[in-house]
C-alpha positions as CSV (number, residue, x, y, z in Angstrom):
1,X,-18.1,24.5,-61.6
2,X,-16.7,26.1,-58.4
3,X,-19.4,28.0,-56.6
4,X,-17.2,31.1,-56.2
5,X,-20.6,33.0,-55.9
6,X,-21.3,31.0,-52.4
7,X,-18.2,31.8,-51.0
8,X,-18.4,34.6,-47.8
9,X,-15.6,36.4,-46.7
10,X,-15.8,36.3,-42.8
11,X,-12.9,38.1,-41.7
12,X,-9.3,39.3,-42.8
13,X,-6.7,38.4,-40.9
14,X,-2.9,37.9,-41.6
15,X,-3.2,34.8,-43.8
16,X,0.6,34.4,-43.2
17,X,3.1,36.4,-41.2
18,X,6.1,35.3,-43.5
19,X,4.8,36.1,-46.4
20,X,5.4,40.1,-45.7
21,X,2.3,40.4,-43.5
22,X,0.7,40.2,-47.3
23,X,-3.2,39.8,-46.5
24,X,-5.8,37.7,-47.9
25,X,-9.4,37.1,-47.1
26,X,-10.1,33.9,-45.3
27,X,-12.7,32.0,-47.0
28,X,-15.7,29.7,-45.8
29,X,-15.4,27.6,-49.1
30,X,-17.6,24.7,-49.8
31,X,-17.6,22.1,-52.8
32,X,-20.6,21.4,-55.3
33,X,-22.4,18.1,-55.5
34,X,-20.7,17.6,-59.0
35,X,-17.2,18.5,-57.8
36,X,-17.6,15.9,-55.0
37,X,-19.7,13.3,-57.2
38,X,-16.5,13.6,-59.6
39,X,-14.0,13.3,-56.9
40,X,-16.1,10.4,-55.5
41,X,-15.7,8.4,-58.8
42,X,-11.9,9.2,-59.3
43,X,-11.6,8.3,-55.3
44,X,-13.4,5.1,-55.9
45,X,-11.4,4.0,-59.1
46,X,-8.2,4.5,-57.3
47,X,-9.2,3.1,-54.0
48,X,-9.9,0.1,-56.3
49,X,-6.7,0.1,-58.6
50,X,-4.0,1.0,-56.3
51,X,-4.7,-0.1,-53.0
52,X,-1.5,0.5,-50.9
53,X,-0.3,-3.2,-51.7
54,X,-0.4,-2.4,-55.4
55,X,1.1,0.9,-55.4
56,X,4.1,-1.2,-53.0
57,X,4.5,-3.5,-55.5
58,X,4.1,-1.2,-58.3
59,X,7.0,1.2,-56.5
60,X,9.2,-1.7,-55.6
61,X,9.0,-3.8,-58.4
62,X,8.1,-1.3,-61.4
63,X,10.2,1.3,-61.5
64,X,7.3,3.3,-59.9
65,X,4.4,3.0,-62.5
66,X,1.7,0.5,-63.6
67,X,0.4,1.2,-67.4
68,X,-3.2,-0.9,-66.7
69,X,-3.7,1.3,-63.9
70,X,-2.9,4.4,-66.5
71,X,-4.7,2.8,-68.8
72,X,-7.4,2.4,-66.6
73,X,-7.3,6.4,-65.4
74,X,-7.8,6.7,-69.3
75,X,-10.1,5.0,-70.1
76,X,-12.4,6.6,-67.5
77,X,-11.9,10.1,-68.9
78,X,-9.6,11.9,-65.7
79,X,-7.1,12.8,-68.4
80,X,-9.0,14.5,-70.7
81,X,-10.7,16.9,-67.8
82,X,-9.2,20.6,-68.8
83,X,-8.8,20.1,-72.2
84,X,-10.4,22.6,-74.6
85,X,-12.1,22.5,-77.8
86,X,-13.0,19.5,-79.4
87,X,-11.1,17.6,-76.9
88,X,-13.3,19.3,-73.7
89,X,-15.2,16.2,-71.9
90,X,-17.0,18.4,-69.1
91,X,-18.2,21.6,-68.8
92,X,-17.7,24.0,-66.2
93,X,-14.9,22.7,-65.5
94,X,-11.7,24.7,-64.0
95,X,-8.3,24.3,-62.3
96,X,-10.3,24.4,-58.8
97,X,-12.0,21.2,-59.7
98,X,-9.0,19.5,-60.7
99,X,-6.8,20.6,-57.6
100,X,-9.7,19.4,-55.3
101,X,-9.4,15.7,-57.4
102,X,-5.4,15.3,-57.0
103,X,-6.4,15.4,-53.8
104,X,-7.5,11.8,-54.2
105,X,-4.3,11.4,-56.7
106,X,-1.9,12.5,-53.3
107,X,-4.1,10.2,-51.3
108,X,-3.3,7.1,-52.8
109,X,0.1,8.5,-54.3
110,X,-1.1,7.2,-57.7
111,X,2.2,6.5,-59.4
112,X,1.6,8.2,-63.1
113,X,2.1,11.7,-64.1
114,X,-1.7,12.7,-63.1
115,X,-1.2,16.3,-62.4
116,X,1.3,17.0,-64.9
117,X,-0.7,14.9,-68.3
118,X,-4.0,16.5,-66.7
119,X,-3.1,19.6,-65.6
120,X,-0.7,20.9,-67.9
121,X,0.4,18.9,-70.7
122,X,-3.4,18.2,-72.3
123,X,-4.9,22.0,-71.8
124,X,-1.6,23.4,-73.0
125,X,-1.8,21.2,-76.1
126,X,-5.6,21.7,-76.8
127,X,-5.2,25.4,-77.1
128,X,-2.6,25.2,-79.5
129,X,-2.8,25.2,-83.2
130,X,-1.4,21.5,-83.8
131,X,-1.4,19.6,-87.2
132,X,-3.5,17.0,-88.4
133,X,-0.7,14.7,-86.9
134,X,-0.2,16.2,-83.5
135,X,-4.0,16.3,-83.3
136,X,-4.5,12.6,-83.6
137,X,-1.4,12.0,-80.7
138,X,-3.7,14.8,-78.3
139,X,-6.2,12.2,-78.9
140,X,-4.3,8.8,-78.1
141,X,-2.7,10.5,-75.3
142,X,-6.4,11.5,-73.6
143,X,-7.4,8.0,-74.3
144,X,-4.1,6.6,-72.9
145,X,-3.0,4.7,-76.3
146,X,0.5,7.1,-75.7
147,X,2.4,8.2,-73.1
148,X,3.4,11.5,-72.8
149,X,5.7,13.4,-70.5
150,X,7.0,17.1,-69.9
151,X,10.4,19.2,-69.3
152,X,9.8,22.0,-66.9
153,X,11.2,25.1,-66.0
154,X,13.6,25.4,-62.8
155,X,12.8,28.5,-60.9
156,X,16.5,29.9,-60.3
157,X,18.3,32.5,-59.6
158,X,19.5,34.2,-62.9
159,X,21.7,37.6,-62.2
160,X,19.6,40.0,-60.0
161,X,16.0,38.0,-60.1
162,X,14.9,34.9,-59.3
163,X,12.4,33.6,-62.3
164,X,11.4,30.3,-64.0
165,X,14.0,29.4,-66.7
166,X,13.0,26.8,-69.4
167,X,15.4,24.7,-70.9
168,X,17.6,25.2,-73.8
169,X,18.2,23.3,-76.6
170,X,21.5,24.3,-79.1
171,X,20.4,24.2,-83.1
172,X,23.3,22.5,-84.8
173,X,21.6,22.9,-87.8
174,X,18.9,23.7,-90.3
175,X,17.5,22.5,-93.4
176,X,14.4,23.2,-95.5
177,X,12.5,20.8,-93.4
178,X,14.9,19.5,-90.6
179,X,16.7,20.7,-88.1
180,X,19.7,19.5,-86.4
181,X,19.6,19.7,-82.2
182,X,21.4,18.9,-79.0
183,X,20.9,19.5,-75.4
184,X,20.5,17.9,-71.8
185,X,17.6,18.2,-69.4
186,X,17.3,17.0,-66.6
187,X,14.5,16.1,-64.0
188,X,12.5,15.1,-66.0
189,X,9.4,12.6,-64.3
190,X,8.4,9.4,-65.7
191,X,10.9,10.2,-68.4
192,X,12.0,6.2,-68.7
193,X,8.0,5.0,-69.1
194,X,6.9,7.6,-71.8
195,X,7.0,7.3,-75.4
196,X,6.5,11.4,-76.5
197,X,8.3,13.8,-74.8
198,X,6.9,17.6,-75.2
199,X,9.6,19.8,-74.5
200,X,9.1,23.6,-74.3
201,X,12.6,25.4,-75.2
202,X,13.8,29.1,-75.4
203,X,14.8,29.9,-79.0
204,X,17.2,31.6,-80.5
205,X,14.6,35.0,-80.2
206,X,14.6,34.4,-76.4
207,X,10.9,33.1,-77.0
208,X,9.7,29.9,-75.6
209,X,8.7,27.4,-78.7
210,X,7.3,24.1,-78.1
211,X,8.4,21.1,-79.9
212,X,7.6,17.2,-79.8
213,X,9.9,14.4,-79.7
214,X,9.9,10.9,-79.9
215,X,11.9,8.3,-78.1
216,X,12.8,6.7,-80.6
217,X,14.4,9.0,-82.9
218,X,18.1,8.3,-83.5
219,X,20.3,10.5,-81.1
220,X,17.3,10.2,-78.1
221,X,18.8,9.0,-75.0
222,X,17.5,8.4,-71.6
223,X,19.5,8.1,-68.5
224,X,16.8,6.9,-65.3
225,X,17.9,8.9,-61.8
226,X,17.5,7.9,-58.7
227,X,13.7,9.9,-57.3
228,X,13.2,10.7,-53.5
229,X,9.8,10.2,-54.2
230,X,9.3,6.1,-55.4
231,X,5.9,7.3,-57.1
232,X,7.9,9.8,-59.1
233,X,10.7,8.2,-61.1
234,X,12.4,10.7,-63.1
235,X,15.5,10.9,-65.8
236,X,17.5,12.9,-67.7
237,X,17.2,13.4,-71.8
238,X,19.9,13.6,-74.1
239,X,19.3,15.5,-77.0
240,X,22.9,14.0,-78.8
241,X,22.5,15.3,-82.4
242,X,18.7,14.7,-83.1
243,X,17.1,15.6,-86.4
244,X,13.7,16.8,-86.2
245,X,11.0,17.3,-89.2
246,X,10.2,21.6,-88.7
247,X,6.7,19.5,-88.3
248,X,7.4,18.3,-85.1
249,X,7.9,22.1,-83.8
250,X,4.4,23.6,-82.5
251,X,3.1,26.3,-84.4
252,X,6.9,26.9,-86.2
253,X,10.3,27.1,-84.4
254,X,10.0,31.2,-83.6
255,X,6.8,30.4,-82.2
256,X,6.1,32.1,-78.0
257,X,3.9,30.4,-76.5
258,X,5.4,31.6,-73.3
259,X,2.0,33.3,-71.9
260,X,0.1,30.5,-72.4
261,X,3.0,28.1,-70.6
262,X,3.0,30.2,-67.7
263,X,-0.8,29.9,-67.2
264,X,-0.7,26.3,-67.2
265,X,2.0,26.2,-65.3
266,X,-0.2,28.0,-62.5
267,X,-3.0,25.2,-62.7
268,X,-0.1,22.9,-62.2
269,X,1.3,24.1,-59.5
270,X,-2.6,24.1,-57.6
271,X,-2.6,20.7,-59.0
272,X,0.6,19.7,-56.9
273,X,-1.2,21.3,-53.7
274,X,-4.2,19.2,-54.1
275,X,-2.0,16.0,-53.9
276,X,0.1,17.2,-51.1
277,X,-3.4,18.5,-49.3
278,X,-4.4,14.9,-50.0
279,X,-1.4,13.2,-49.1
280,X,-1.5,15.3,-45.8
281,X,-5.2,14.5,-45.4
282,X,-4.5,10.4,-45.6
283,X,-1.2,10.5,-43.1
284,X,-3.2,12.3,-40.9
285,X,-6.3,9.6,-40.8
286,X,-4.0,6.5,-40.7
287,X,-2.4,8.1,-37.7
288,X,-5.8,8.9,-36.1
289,X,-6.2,5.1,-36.5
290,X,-3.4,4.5,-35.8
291,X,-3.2,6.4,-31.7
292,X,-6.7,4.5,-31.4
293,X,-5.5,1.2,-31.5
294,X,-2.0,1.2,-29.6
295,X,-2.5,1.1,-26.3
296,X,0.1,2.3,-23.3
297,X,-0.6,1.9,-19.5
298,X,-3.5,0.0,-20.9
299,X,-5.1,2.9,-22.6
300,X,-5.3,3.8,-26.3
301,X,-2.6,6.6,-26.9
302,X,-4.9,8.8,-28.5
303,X,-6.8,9.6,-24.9
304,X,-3.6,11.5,-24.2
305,X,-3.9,15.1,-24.1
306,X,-0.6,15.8,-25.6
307,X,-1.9,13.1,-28.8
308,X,-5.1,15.0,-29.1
309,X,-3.3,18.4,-29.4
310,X,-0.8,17.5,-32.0
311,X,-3.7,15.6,-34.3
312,X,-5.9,18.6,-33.4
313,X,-3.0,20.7,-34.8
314,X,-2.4,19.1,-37.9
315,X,-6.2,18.7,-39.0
316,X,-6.1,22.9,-38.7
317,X,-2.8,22.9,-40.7
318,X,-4.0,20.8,-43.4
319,X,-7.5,23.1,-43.9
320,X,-5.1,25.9,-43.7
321,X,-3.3,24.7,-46.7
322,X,-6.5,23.7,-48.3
323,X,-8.0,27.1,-47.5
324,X,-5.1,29.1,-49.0
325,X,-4.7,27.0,-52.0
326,X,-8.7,27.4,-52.8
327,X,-8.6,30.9,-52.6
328,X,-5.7,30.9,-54.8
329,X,-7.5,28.7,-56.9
330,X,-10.3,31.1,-57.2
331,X,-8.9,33.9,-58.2
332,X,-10.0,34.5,-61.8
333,X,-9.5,37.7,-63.2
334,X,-5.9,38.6,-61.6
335,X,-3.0,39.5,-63.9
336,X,-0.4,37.0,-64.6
337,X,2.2,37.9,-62.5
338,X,0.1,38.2,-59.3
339,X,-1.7,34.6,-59.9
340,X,2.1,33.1,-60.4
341,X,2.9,34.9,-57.3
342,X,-0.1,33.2,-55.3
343,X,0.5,29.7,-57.0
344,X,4.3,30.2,-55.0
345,X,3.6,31.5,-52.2
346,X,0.7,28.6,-51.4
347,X,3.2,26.0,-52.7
348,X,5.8,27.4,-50.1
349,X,3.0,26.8,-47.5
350,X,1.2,23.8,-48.6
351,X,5.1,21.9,-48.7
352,X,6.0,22.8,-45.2
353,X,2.8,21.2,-44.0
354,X,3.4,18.3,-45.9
355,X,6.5,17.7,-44.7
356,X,5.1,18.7,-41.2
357,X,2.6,16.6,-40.8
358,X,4.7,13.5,-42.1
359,X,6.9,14.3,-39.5
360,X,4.5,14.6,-36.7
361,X,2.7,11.2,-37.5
362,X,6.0,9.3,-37.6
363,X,6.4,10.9,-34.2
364,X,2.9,10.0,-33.0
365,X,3.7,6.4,-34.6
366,X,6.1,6.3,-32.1
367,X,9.0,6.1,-34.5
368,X,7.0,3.0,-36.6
369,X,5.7,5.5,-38.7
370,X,9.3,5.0,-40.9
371,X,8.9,1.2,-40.8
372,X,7.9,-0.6,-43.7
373,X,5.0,-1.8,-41.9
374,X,3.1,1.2,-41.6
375,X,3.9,2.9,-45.0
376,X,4.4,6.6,-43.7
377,X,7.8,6.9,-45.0
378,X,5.6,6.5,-49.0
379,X,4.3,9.7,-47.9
380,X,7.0,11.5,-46.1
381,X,9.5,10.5,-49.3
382,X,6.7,12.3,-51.3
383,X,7.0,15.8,-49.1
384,X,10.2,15.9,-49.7
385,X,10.2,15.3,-53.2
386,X,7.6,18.0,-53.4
387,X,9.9,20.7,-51.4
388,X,12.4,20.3,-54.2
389,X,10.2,19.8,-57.0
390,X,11.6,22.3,-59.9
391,X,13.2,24.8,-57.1
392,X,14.0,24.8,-53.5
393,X,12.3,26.4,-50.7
394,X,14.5,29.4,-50.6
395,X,14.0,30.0,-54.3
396,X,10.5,30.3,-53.6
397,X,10.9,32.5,-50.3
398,X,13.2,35.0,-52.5
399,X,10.7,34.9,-55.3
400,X,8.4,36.1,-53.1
401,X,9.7,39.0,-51.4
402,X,11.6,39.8,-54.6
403,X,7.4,40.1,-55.8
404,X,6.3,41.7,-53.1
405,X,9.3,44.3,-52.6
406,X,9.2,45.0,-55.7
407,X,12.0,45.4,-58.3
408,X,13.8,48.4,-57.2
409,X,13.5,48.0,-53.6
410,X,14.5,44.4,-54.1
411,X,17.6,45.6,-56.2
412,X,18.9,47.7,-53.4
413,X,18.8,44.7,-51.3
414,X,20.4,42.4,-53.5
415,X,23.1,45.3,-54.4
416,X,23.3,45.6,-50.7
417,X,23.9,41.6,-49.5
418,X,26.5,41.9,-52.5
């Protein structure tokens, strides 16, 4: 469990001047012996499974995922580790933990849905009421027997706010124990290598109900689209007259699970900033040994003063990322809104380094850094990816002043750029 006790505020300064001058406390944070024993094991078993050879391969050749290597992350228990109830594995264990192991996820890019099975999908599921039947697919998913993927809100725009909107699905019709559907949604990762497809949906109450569906139920289709981000195929699911048992429908079609959605959603948004903070993390260290080894007037690169300030400046960008991200992290107790507010506001950050420090070791790489030889581009594909990632940066900049304005204040200014 994070040692949130050991933490010690040491001074308060402006965390970040575009976020509204909005202060936090900077934290001296430090990780348990458990959290880094578990993030040693996960480190290991990917180090082992996807060395960057593999995960080329695997990218290149496999439509960007490997089902040993899921199997593998399966078998080993990293999917089951926020799951509740019956299905709980470890104790003491919360969404701090799991952002600090994507870390090891964004090192290696694993190419599975790690974040999204472990961080949303399997907590969400395991606090919901499911049947006998949906039980026993929350057990083969944990133990990787099924594959299971996610549609996920957009956070747009939508007439004087900006907020996350879920999809929608139409009902054509409904019987005494089927119902009739049709929809599109699209963006969908690791759509085209799933085989279960949980798809939460605003109903006709305006509630968000949850329901399962399976690929191959007449009317499914799949169309694959082309992903920044190799590691991250994604597609689009057609929804072209399906019949569904009322069954298949979580907790019954007028169900809202929309407060529990929007926590999870929260832990997998953390979850995102631990791979980028470990994608960051690894660029950086292949660049250090990178400016070590070239040599120019017959010296290594790195000796140059202008080389040691730009590495020195990206290792403090990345632990400012980290830093925000774990005190977001570690804020238990806070309403709703203001954790969803936090979760944005350290994504906006955490993406801008990314991208930033991708950019900076291509530059430091002398250009090579965007060669196939050196494998940078992997990681700089993945920043962007991430920066568009179900919004776009300035969705996420007007989310947050629209949040930190507040609603009438931020009404006269919207009334005003009218």
């Amino acid at each position: 469990m994070p040692e949130q006790h050991k933490y010690k505020k040491i001074l308060s300064p402006n965390h970040w001047d575009c976020l509204a001058r909005k202060e936090v406390d900077k934290m001296e944070y430090r990780f348990s012996e458990q959290q880094q024993m578990l993030k040693q094991a996960l480190h290991s078993l990917l180090k082992k499974e996807m060395p960057i050879e593999v995960f080329s391969e695997v990218v290149e050749k496999k439509d960007g995922f490997s089902k040993d290597a899921w199997k593998k992350l399966a078998e080993n228990g990293w999917l089951g580790v926020l799951a509740k109830g019956e299905w709980q594995t470890l104790e003491d264990v919360g969404p701090l933990d799991l952002m600090y192991l994507s870390e090891s996820v964004g090192e290696k890019l694993f190419p599975g849905p790690y974040s999204l099975v472990a961080g949303f999908i399997v907590p969400l599921l395991s606090q919901l009421k499911l049947t006998n039947q949906h039980q026993e697919l929350l057990n083969m998913v944990i133990s990787g027997e099924k594959r299971i993927t996610t549609a996920l809100p957009k956070l747009e725009k939508s007439q004087t706010k900006v907020e996350f909107n879920w999809p929608e699905i139409n009902i054509l019709n409904e019987e005494s124990d089927k119902i009739h559907l049709t929809g599109e949604i699209k963006h969908i990762q690791f759509l085209q290598h799933t085989e279960v497809i949980l798809v939460p949906f605003k109903n006709n109450g305006g509630r968000i109900s949850a329901v399962l569906i399976n690929i191959k139920n007449d009317g499914v289709n799949i169309i694959p689209e082309q992903s920044t981000d190799l590691s991250k195929p994604q597609g689009t699911l057609v929804l072209d007259g399906v019949w569904l048992n009322k069954d298949d429908f979580i907790e019954g079609t007028d169900s809202n699970h929309q407060e529990l959605l929007n926590n999870q959603l929260t832990n997998y948004l953390l979850c995102l900033n631990g791979e980028m903070i470990g994608g960051a993390n690894e660029v950086l260290n292949r660049t250090v040994n990178y400016v070590k080894e070239r040599k120019q007037f017959g010296v290594p690169v790195g000796s140059f003063q202008a080389v040691k300030h730009m590495i020195a400046d990206l290792h403090i960008a990345i632990e400012k990322a980290r830093s925000y991200s774990v005190y977001v992290a570690s804020q238990n107790g806070k309403s709703p809104n203001e954790t969803l507010l936090n979760a944005i506001s350290s994504r906006l950050f955490t993406t801008d380094i990314y991208k930033k420090v991708c950019e900076d070791a291509i530059q430091l790489h002398g250009g090579m850094g965007f060669t196939w030889e050196e494998c940078i581009h992997y990681w700089y594909k993945a920043s962007m990816y991430q920066q568009s990632h179900m919004t776009h940066p300035a969705m996420m900049t007007e989310f947050i002043l629209q949040n930190l304005l507040g609603e009438s204040e931020y009404s006269k200014e919207f009334q005003y750029n009218q």
